[in-house]
Structures are given as C-alpha cells and as structure tokens.
TIMI-249694 format. One record per residue (C-alpha): residue in one letter; x, y, z. Coordinates in steps of 0.05 Angstrom, whole numbers, plus 32768, in hexadecimal, padded with zeros to 4 digits. Each point is the difference from the previous one (the first is absolute). Example, Ala and Ser with C-alpha at 12.3 -4.5 7.8 and 13.67 -1.06 7.14 Angstrom:
2
A80F67FA6809CS801B80457FF3
! end
This chain:
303
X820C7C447CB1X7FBD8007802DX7FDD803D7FE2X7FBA80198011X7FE6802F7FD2X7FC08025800BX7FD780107FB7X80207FC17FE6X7FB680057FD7X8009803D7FDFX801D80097FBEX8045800D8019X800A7FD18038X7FD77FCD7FD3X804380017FD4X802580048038X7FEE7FC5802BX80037FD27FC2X803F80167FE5X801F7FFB804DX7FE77FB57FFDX80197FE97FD1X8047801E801BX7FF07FD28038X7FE880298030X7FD07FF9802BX7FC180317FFEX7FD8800D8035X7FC0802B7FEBX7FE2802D8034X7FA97FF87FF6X7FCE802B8021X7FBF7FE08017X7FDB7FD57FC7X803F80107FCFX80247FC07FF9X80477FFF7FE0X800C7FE57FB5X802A7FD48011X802A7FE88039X800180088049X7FE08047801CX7FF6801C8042X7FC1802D8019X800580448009X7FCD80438009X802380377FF6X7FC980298004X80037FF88043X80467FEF800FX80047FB28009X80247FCC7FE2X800B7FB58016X804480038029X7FFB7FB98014X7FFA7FE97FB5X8039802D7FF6X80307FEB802CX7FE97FB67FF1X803580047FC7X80437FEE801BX801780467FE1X7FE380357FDDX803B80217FCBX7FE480387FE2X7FBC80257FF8X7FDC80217FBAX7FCA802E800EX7FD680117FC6X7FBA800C801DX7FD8803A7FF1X7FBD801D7FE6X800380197FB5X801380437FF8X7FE080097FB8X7FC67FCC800CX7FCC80338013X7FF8804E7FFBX801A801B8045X7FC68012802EX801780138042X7FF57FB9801DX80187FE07FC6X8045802C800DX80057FF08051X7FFC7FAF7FEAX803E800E7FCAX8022801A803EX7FEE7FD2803CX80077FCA7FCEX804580087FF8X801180188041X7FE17FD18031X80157FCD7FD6X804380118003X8005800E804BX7FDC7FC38018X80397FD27FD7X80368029800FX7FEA7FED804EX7FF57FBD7FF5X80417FF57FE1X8020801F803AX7FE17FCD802FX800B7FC57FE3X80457FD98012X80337FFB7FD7X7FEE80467FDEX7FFC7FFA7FB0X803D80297FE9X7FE280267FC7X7FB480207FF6X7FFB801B7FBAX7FC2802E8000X7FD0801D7FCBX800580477FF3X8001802B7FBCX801D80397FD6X7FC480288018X80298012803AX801B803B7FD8X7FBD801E7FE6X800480297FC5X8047801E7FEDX7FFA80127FB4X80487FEF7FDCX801E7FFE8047X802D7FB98001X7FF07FDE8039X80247FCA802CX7FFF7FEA8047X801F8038801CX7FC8802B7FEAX7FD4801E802FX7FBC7FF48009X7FC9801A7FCFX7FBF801A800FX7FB77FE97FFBX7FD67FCB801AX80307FBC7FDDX803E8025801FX7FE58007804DX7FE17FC07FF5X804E7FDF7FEEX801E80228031X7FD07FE78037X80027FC17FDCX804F7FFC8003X800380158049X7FCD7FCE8015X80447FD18003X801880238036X7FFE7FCB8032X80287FD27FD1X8030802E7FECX801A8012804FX800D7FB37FFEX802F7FD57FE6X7FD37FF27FB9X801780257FBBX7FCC801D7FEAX7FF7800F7FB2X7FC680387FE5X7FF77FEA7FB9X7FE780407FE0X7FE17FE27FC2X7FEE80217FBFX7FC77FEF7FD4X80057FAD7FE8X7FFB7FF37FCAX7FE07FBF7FECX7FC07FED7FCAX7FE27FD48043X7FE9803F8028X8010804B8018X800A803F7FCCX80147FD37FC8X7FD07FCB7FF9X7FC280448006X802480217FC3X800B7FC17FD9X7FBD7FFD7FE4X7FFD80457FF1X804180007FD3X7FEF7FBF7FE1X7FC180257FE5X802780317FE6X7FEA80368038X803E80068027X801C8043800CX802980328032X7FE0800C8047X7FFE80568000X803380237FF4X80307FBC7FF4X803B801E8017X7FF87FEB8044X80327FCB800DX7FEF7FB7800EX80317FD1802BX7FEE7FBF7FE9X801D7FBC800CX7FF27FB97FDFX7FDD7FD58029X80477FC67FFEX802B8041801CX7FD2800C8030X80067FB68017X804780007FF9X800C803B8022X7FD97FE2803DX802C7FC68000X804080298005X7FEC80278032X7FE57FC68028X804B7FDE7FF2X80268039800AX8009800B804DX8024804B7FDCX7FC680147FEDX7FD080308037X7FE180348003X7FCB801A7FBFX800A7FE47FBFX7FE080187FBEX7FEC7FC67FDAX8000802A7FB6X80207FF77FC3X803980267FF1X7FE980187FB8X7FC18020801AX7FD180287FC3X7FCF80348004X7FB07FED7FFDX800C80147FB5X80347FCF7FF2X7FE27FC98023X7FC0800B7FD5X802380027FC1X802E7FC78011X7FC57FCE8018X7FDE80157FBCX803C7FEB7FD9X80037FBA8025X7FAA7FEE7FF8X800D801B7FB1X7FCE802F800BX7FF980537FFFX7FFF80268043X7FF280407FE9X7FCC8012802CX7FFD802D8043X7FD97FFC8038X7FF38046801FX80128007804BX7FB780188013X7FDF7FBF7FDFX80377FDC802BX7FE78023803DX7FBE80037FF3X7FFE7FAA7FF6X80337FFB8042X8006803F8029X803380317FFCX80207FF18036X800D7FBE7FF0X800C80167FB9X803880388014X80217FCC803AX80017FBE7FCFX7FE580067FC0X8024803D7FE3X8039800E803EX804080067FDCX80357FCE8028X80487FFE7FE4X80147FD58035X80477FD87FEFX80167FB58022X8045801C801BX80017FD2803DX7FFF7FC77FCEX802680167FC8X803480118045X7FFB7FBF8017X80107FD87FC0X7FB37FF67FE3X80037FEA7FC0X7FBD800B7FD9X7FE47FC97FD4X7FCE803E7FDBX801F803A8007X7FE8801F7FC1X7FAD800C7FF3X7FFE7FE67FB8X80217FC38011X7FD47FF58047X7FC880047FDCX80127FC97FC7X80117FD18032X7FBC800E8021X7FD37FFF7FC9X80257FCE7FD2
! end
C-alpha cells in the first residue's frame, strides 16, 4: 500500500514506519517546514495553519490509507494555559486539515486511522471501560473528543475512519517507561499515590500490531482501545517492573510532591487518573495479543 503517516518521527510512528517497510509498503512521511523525514519520500505540510502540498499528494498514482500520529506532548511540560491550548489545536487542526485533504484528493484513500487515547474517558475509579463508554471529564477528555470529531469531514465520506485510543506504551526507547527505568534500576522505584489507580498499558509490538489490523481490517471503524487486556493497578505495575530490573520498589511518591514537580492538574488528568479501559473492539474482532500479560511484556522489553 501508499500510506502517509504524519509523526512518522515520533517514538510510535518511528516503529511504525519501519516496521510498515519492511512489509513492503510504501511510507510517505508528512514534514513541517525545516523537519525533513528519516527516511523515504515526504510531503510538506503546516498544520498550524492548515496547508499541506495537494499536488505532491495526488502526484502518487493512489493514496491507500492514511496514519495520523501528530501531536504536541501531553506530559512534556507542566500545563500553563498556553501550553494546554497548543495540546489542543495541535491535535485538532492537525486532524481537520488531513481529514480535508484526503477528501480532495482523487481516488480517495479508503481508510484514515487517527491518533487518539484512553484519556477520552477521564477519571472513572474501578469503572471498566470500553468504546461504548461515554465521555469523561477534564481537560485530556474535551481535548479527545474535539480531537476525534476533527474527522468529521472524512467520516461523511466514503473513507473508514479508525480512532486508535491508545494507552500508555510501553517501550525502554521513550514515554513513561524509559523516565522510570532509571529510577527502578537504582533501586528507587515505587507506587505513584495511592497505587490503586488502574493503569491500561500496552507493549509497544501490540501497539504496532494492533495498528496493522486495524489498518487491514476494512471491519474495523469507529474508536478502538489499543490496551492490554490484563490491565494492573499503579501498585502492581510498580511491584512487577521491580521484580523484572531485580531490584526493590518499595518506595512511594506522595501525590502533593507529584503535583508540586508537575501541576495538579496534569498530575490528577495523567499521572495519577485511574483508567480501566479494556480492548473489546479488538478482542471482538479476532486480535490476538503477542503481550498480553505485564510480567511477560516487560521481559521481552528489557531482556
């Protein structure tokens, strides 16, 4: 297939766009001014201010199917007001510049898969979650909702759209994992709070794998959690990633040092939100998880 992908340099679409390769595909990297792809053919785009290169995108014979990943950090930074508006206009004009371009072009691509994420359902406690769940509350769930609906154009035409609701990655190269990795190597891992919140997680070859299926799977529509189905509290996970570095993670970080490093806000939204969010779309659709278990995820991770 002809796939572009937009944040084909982050740490997910990185993965991604290699893995895709080597399948044969062809990748073609969306790059904003003075970016320049890591490998392979790329076409311009601003999506700041709502451009993108139609005539290098229609160059290609046929476009098949679209992967949009882009979007600001949400944990980079503490969330100052401005900070929080570029987390949302990130995502959403982004998302609704593509989703116009691909509506212009001819042939249409048949599929757009597009970023999304488990923070759609804010903060539910023990609540189990799956994509007939309603929206949460808080800043991450407006901004997923606005996020998802930013397809809009795309999904009143012919094109299947896919919202990939991802969990938290895990992989030693970047995100949560690789910042708590030299903590629990040094023996000063421990729970987040309380550590009963729950944490959906998801191995970084699921998440790629899950991607693919969708992206095969002309079923497939609609949101899709991209979790592992044996999900663990913040407590487990801590005492689980302790047993696989061989080291103790007895120790607890109190949820005002938390907020006092990161904000509470982005502290009670990501850091300590409790998300018990399950992949029934895939597990419905015949997913079959490579990880499905956290002990054995993280082995094949860190060796």
């Amino acid at each position: 297939m002809n796939i572009v992908m937009s944040g084909a340099s982050g740490l997910i679409g990185s993965a991604l766009s290699q893995r895709l390769r080597e399948r044969g595909h062809l990748v073609i990297s969306l790059v904003r001014p003075g970016s320049h792809a890591a490998q392979g053919p790329s076409i311009n785009w601003d999506p700041a201010h709502g451009h993108i290169d139609l005539d290098a995108l229609a160059a290609y014979d046929h476009i098949d199917a679209c992967i949009h990943l882009a979007g600001a950090g949400i944990a980079d930074k503490r969330w100052s007001q401005a900070r929080k508006n570029e987390i949302l206009a990130s995502r959403v004009r982004s998302t609704e510049t593509l989703a116009a371009a691909l509506t212009e072009i001819s042939p249409r691509p048949s599929t757009l898969l597009s970023a999304s994420a488990i923070g759609f359902y804010g903060n539910r406690g023990d609540e189990v979650l799956s994509e007939t769940s309603t929206q949460g509350s808080g800043f991450l769930a407006e901004v997923c909702g606005a996020w998802e609906h930013a397809t809009a154009v795309a999904n009143h035409s012919p094109i299947r759209v896919v919202h990939l609701r991802t969990g938290i990655v895990l992989d030693p190269k970047g995100g949560a994992l690789a910042k708590q990795l030299p903590l629990f190597k040094a023996g000063l891992g421990g729970k987040l709070a309380s550590g009963k919140q729950w944490v959906s997680w998801i191995s970084m070859e699921d998440e790629l794998r899950a991607i693919e299926f969708a992206l095969t799977n002309d079923d497939i529509h609609g949101p899709v959690n991209l979790t592992a189905p044996n999900l663990v509290t913040n407590a487990e996970f801590t005492k689980t990633l302790g047993h696989v570095v061989h080291r103790p993670a007895v120790m607890s970080v109190p949820k005002f040092a938390l907020a006092t490093a990161l904000g509470s806000e982005l502290v009670d939204e990501a850091i300590t939100a409790s998300q018990r969010v399950e992949p029934a779309a895939l597990l419905a659709a015949g997913f079959s998880f490579a990880q499905p278990d956290l002990d054995q995820a993280l082995h094949a991770l860190l060796g």
